[in-house]
C-alpha positions, 0 to 999 in steps of 0.5 A: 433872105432871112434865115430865121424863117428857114425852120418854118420853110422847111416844115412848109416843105414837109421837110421835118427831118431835116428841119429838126437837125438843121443846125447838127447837120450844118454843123457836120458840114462846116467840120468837114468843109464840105462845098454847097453842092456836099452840103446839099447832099448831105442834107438830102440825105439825111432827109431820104434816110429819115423817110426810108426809116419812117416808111419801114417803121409805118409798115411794120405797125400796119403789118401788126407783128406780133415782134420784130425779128432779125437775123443778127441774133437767129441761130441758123443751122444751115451752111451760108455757102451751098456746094457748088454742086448743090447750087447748080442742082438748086438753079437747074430746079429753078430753071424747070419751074419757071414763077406762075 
């Protein structure tokens, strides 16, 4: 098995994340002695973050936002914690009107 052919057998595979941060990755293994099996998730990981992040990302543009916003830096004026009673008065309501 030649390993110098690993890049070309990744991007084959539509693996590009993981083909672009092959050796940082690898690297992060050996530095944790991680066993194959750890190593191996490890590189699937990376891989599934990079999709998930590229998913949202491709349906933002598709979305056209005019901007993004978060809650990190939004100013809510509302308790984080409703009463107790106010929750149970919140869940009743929902109860009585079931989702159409």
């Amino acid at each position: 098995m030649d390993a110098d052919h690993l890049p070309e057998m990744l991007a084959r595979l539509k693996l590009t994340a993981l083909r672009d941060r092959l050796d940082t990755l690898l690297d992060e293994a050996a530095r944790r002695e991680l066993s194959l099996r750890e190593t191996l998730a490890l590189l699937c990981e990376a891989e599934v973050a990079h999709r998930e992040e590229r998913r949202i990302q491709m349906g933002l543009g598709i979305a056209k936002f005019p901007f993004v916003r978060t809650l990190e830096g939004s100013e809510a004026d509302f308790p984080v914690h409703a009463p107790a009673p106010y929750a149970r008065t919140l869940c009743q309501n929902a109860r009585d009107f079931p989702p159409k």
